[in-house]
C-alpha positions as CSV (number, residue, x, y, z in Angstrom):
1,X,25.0,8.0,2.7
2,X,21.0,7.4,1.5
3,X,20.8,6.0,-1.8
4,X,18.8,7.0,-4.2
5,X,15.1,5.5,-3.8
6,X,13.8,3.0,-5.9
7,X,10.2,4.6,-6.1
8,X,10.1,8.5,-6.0
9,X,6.1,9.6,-5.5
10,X,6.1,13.9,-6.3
11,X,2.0,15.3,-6.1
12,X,0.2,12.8,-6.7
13,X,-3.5,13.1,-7.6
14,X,-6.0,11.9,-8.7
15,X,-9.3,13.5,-9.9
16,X,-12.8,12.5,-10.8
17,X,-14.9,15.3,-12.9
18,X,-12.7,18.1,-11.2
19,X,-12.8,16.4,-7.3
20,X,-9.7,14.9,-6.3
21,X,-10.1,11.7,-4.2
22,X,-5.8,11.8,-3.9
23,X,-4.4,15.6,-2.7
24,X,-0.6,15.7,-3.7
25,X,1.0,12.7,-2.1
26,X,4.5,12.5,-1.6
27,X,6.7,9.5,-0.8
28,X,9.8,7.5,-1.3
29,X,10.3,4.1,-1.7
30,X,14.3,2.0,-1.4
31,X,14.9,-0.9,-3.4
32,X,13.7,-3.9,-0.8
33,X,11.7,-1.8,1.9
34,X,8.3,-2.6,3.1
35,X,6.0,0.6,3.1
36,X,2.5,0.0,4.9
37,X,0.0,2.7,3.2
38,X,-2.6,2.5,6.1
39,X,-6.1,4.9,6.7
40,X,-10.1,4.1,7.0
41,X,-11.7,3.4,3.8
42,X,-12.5,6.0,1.8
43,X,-8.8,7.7,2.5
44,X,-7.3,6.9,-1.3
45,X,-4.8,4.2,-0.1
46,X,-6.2,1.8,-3.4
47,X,-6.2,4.6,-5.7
48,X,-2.8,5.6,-5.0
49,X,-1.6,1.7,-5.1
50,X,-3.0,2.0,-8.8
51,X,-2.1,5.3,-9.7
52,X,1.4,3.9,-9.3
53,X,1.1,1.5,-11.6
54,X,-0.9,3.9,-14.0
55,X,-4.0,1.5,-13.5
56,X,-6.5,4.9,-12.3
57,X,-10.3,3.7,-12.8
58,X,-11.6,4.6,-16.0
59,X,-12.9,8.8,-16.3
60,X,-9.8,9.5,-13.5
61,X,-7.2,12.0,-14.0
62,X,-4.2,11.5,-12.9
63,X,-1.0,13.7,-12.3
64,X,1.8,14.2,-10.5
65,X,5.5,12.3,-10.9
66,X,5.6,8.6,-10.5
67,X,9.3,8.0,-11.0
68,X,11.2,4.6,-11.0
69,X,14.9,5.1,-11.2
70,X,14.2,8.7,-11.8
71,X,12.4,8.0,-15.1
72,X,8.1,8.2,-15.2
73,X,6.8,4.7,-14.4
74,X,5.2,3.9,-18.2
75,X,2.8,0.7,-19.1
76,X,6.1,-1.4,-20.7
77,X,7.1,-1.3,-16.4
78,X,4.1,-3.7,-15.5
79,X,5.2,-6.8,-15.3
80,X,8.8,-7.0,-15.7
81,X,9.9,-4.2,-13.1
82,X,6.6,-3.4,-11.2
83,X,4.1,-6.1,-10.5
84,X,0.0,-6.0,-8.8
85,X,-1.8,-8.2,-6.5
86,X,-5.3,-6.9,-5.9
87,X,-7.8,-7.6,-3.4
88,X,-9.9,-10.3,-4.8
89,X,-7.5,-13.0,-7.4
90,X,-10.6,-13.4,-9.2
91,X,-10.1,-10.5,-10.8
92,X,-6.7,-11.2,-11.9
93,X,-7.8,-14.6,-12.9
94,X,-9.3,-15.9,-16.1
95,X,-11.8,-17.9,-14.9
96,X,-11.3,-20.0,-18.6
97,X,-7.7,-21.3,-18.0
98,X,-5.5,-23.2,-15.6
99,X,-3.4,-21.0,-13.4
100,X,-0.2,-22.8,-14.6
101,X,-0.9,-21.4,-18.0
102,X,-1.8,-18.3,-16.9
103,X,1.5,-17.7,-14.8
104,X,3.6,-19.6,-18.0
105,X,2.2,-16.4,-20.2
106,X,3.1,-14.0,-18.0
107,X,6.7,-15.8,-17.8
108,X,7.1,-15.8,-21.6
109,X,5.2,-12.3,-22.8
110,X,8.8,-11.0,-20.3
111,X,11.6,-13.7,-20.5
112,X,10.7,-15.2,-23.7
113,X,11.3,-18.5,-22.8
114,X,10.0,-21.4,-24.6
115,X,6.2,-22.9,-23.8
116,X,7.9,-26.0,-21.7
117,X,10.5,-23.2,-19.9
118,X,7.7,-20.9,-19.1
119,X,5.7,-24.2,-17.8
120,X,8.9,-25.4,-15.3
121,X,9.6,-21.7,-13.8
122,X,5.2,-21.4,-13.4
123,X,5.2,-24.6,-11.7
124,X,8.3,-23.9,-9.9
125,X,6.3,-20.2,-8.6
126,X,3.6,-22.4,-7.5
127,X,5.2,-24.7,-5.3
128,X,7.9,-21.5,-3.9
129,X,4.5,-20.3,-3.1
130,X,3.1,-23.5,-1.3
131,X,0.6,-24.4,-4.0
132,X,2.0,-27.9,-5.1
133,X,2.9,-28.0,-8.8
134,X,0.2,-30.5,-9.6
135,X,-2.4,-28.0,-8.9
136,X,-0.7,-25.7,-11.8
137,X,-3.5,-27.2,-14.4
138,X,-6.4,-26.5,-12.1
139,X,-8.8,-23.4,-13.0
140,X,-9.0,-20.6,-10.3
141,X,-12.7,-21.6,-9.3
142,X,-11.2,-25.5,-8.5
143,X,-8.7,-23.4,-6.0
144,X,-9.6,-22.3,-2.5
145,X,-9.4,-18.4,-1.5
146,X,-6.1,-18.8,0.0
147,X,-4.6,-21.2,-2.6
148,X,-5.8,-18.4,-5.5
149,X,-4.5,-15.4,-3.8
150,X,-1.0,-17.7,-3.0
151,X,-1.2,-18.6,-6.9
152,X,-1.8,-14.4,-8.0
153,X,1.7,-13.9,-5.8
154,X,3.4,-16.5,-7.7
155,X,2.1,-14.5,-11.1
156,X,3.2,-11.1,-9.7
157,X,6.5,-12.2,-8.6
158,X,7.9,-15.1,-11.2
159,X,10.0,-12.6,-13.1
160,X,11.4,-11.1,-10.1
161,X,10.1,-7.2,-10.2
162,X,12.0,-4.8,-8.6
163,X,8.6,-3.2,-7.2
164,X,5.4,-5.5,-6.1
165,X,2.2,-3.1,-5.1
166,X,-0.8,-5.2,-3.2
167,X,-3.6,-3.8,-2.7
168,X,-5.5,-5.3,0.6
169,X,-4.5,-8.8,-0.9
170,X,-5.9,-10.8,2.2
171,X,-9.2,-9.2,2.7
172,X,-11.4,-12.0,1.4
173,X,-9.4,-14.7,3.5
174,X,-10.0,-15.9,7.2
175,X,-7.3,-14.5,9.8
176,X,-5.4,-17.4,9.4
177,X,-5.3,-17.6,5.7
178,X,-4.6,-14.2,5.8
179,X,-1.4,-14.4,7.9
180,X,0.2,-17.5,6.2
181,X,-0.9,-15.4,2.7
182,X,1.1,-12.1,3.9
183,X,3.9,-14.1,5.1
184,X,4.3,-15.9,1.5
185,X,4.1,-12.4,0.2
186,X,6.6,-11.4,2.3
187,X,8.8,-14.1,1.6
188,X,8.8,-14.4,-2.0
189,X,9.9,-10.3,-1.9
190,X,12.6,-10.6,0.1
191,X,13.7,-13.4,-2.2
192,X,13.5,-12.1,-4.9
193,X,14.9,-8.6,-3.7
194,X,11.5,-6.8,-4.6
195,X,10.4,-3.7,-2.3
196,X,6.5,-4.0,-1.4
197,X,3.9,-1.1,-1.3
198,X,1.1,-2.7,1.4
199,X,-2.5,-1.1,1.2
200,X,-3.9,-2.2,4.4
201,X,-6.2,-1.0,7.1
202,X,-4.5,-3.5,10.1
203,X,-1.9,-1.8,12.1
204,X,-0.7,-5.8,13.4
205,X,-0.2,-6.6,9.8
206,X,2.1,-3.5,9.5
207,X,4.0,-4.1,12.7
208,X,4.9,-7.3,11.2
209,X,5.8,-6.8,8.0
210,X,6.4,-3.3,7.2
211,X,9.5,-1.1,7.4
212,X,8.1,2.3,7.2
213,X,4.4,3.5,7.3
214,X,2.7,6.2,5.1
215,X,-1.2,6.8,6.9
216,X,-3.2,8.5,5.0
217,X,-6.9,10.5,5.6
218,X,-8.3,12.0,2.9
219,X,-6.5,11.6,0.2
220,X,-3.3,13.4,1.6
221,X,-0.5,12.1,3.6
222,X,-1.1,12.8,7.5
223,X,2.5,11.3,8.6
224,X,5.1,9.0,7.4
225,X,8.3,7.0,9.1
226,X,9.5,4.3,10.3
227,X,6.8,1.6,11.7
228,X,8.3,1.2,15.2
229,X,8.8,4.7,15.5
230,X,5.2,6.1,14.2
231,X,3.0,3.0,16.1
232,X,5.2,4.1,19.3
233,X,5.3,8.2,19.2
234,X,2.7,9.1,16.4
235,X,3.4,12.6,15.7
236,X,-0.2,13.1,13.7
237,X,-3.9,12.8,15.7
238,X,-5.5,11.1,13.5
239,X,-2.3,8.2,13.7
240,X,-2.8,8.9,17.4
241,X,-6.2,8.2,17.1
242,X,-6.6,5.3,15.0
243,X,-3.8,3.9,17.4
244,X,-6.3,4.6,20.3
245,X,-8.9,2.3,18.7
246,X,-6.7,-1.0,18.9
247,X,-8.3,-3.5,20.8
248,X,-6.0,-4.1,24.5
249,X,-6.2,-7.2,26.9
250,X,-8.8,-5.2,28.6
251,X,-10.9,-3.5,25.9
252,X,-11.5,-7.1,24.2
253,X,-13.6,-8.1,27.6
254,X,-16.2,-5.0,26.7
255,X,-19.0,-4.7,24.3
256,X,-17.6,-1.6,22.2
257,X,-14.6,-1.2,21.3
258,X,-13.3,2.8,20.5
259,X,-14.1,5.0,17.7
260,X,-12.9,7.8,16.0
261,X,-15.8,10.0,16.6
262,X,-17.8,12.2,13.5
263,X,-16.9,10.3,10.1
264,X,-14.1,11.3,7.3
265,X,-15.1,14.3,4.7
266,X,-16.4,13.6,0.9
267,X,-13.5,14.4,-1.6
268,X,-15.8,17.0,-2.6
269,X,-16.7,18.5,0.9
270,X,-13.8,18.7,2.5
271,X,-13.1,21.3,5.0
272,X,-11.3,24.9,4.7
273,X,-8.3,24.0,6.8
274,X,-7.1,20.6,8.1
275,X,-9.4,17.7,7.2
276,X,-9.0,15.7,10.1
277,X,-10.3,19.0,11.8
278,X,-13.7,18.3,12.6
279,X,-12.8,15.2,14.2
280,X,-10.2,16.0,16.4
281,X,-9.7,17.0,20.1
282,X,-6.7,19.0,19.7
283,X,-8.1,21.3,16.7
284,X,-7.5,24.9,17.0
285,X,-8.8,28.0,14.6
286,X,-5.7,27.9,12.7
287,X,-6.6,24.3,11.9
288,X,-9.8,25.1,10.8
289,X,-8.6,27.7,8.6
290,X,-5.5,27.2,7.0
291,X,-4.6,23.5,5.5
292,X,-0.9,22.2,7.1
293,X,2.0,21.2,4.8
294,X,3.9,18.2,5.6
295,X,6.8,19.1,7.8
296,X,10.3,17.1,9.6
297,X,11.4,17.5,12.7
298,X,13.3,20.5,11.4
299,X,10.9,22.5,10.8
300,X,8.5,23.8,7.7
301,X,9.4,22.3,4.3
302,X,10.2,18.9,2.8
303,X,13.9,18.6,2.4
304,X,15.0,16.9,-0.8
305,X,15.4,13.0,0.3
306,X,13.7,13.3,3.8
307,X,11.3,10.4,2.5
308,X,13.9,7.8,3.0
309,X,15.0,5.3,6.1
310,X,14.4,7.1,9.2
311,X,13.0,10.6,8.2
312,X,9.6,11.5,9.8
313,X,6.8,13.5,8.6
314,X,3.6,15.0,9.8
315,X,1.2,17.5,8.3
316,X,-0.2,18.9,11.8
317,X,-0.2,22.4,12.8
318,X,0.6,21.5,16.4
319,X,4.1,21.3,17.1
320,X,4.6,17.8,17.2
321,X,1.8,16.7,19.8
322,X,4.3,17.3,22.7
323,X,1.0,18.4,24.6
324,X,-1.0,15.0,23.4
């Protein structure tokens, strides 16, 4: 029998002066998965990732259910149950204050421990990180990119949150860095038990990390399941298509690699019916016209729980791409 998720996401959205950027997202999340929200830029994966933590840029309005053990996911949840890593851990960093002291606050303002506790467990973080505990009483500008974004894990997860959203958190970093940085990431959630919403736009980080997958295109959910299962059959176009642009063996010898052709719609122009319409090769009339709901392969209609380990979802008009 499915438990009951950690993370329940009901209509989501999220608006700027009456446009919404994020369309009524709906998803699931179980205590210790890995869920991969993946799309181009522009498709609301960051928004969501800090909607969720009720973080939405200033002048955005936000509804929608964001439920954490059924109850709404409030400001008192940062920190102790949920936890952020953003993009660039100079944001996240004062620039003013060693990074040991920085992750001893954030130990004490939730365990209360004493300053010399909170000083052990943030140099204890540090090193479970690989940053060695000497380097707890250097500033984040004496810190490489990698060694700062290794440090801003430590912070997130040193009083062991049940939830731990990142938001891109290797972009700045070389593909190296980046896959040692993910793999700590990885690492200090699974020890710690914490489940991990990904925002990231590179299907090989997803394949190896990632339970399940939500992709996203304009700020509404296109199809969600299990990674293996979506990267192998993807049930929507546009997953089909942004699988079509992977670089193979032979495609890395040419000078161009695929596209998606045409580009994805303005939150405020977005087409009649399906918004992955204009861009698609299987788009009929009825896509054009008439916007489709997400769906299972039962049919029409989200049934209650369908979000959870091994349900798959698609909001497609065609019936399942059997002809793509």
């Amino acid at each position: 029998m499915r438990s009951d998720p950690l993370l329940s996401v009901r209509d989501l959205r999220v608006g700027f002066g009456g446009v919404e950027a994020v369309r009524g997202l709906s998803f699931d999340v179980q205590a210790g998965e890995v869920l991969a929200l993946v799309g181009e830029s522009g498709a609301g994966k960051s928004l969501t990732a800090r909607a969720l933590l009720g973080m939405a840029p200033r002048g955005g309005a936000v509804s929608g259910d964001v439920l954490l053990h059924g109850q709404p996911v409030t400001p008192a949840h940062r920190g102790r149950h949920i936890a952020y890593v953003p993009q660039d851990a100079l944001s996240a960093l004062s620039p003013v204050h060693p990074v040991g002291d920085q992750i001893a606050l954030a130990v004490r303002s939730v365990q209360g421990l004493s300053k010399s506790e909170a000083r052990a467990r943030a140099e204890a973080a540090l090193e479970q990180v690989g940053v060695p505990a000497t380097r707890s009483t250097a500033h984040p500008h004496e810190l490489s990119g990698g060694m700062r974004q290794r440090a801003v894990i430590a912070m997130a997860t040193v009083n062991a949150p049940e939830l731990v959203v990142a938001d891109e958190p290797t972009t700045a970093l070389d593909p190296e860095t980046q896959d040692q940085v993910l793999g700590v990431l990885a690492e200090r959630c699974a020890a710690t038990g914490a489940a991990l919403v990904l925002v990231t736009h590179d299907l090989g980080v997803v394949r190896a990390h990632a339970d399940r997958m939500a992709v996203m295109y304009a700020g509404l959910l296109a199809e969600q399941g299990p990674v293996e299962q979506v990267l192998e059959r993807p049930l929507a176009p546009y997953t089909a298509a942004l699988l079509a642009c992977l670089p193979s063996g032979e495609q890395r010898r040419k000078t161009r690699l695929p596209v998606i052709p045409g580009r994805p719609p303005a939150p405020g122009a977005l087409p009649a019916g399906c918004a992955f319409a204009p861009r698609c090769a299987h788009a009929t009339t009825r896509c054009r016209t008439e916007r489709p709901e997400p769906r299972g392969p039962d049919g029409p209609g989200r049934a209650p729980g369908f979000h959870g380990p091994g349900g798959r979802e698609v909001a497609c008009h065609l019936d399942l791409l059997e002809t793509v």
